[in-house]
N, C-alpha and C positions, 0 to 999 in steps of 0.2 A: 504494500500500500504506500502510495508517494505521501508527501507531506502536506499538500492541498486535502487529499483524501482525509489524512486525521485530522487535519485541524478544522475539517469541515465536520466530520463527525462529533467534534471536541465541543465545536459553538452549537449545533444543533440540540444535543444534550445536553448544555447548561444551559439552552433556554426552558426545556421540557422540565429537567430536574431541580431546576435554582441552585446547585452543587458549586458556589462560588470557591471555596476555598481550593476543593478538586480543580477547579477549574483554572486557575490563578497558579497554581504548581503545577499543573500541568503545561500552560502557554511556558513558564521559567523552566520545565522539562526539557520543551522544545527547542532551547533558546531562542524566544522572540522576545523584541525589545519592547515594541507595540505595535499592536494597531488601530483601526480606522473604522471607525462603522457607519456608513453613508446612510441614515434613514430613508432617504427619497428613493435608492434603486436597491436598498438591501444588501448591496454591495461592503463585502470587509477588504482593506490594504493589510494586510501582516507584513511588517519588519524584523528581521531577524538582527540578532546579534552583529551579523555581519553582513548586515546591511542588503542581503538578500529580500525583495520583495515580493509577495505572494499574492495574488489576488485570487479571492473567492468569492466568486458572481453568486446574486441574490435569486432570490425563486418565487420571488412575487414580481406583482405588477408596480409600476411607478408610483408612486404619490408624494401629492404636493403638498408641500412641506409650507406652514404659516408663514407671513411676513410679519405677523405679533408676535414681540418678544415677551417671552413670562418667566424668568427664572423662578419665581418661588411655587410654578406651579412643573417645575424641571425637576427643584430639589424636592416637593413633595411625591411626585412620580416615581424618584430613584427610589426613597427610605418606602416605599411602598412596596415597590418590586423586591426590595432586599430582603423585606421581609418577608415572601412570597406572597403575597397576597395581591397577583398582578402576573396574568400571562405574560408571556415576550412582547405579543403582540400587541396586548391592554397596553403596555408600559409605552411599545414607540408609539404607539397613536397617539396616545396624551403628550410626549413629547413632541411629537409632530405640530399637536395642533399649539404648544407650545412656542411654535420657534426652532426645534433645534434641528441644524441640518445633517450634523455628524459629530461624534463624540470622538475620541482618541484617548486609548488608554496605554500609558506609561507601567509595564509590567515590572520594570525594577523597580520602579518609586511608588507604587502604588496608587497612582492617581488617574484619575480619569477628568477631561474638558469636554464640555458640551460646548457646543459652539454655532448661533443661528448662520444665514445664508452669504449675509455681508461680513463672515468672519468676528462678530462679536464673542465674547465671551459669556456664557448666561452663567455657567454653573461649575466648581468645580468639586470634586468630590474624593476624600481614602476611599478606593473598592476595598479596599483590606479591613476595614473596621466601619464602613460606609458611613463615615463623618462627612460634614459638609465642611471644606478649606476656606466657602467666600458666598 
C-alpha cells in the first residue's frame, strides 16, 4: 500500500472514529510535518518531513464556502467536534458557513489555523489538548 493509500485510510477513520490522539501519532509515524485541508473541494496537501508533498483528492462535490467571517462560531465548532458530538461532516459545514476556507495543521507543534478565503486568520487552536491559542 503506497503512502496516499494510508494516509487516506488514516483521515477517513479519524473522521468516523474521533481517534485524535491515534490519529496525531500516527501522521508523526509517518513523518508528516503538516497538512492542509481545503473545505471547498475536500481536498488534503500533506507535507512530509522532507518536504515531500502528497495530495489527497476529496470525494464530495464543491461547496461554497461563506464570505462571513465568524471565529467564535469556528472555535465553538472545533470544542464541539472534539468532543464528539459533531460528525466530520456536521463540523465542516458549520465551518463552512463560518468563513473558513482551509485549516492547516502543524503536527510537530501541535496547532492547527483556520483560515477564511482572503487568507484571514479566524481561529487558532492545540489539536493536542484542543485549547483555543487566540
Amino acid at each position: 500500500m503506497d503512502q496516499v493509500d494510508v494516509l487516506e485510510k488514516m483521515f477517513e477513520q479519524v473522521r468516523k472514529e474521533h481517534n485524535f490522539p491515534w490519529f496525531y501519532s500516527e501522521l508523526k509515524r509517518q513523518n508528516i510535518a503538516y497538512y492542509i485541508y481545503y473545505l471547498a473541494t475536500d481536498n488534503i496537501r500533506v507535507v512530509t518531513e522532507n518536504d515531500e508533498v502528497i495530495l489527497i483528492r476529496g470525494k464530495r462535490d464543491l461547496l461554497k464556502v461563506s464570505t462571513n467571517k465568524n471565529p467564535e462560531q469556528v472555535k465553538k465548532a472545533a470544542q464541539i467536534h472534539y468532543s464528539g458530538k459533531s460528525t466530520f461532516r456536521e463540523y465542516t459545514a458549520t465551518l463552512i458557513n463560518a468563513g473558513v476556507f482551509r485549516w492547516v495543521t502543524d503536527v510537530n507543534d501541535n496547532k492547527r489555523h483556520y483560515y477564511s478565503v482572503d487568507d484571514t486568520l479566524l481561529y487558532m487552536e492545540d489539536v493536542e489538548n484542543n485549547n483555543p491559542l487566540i
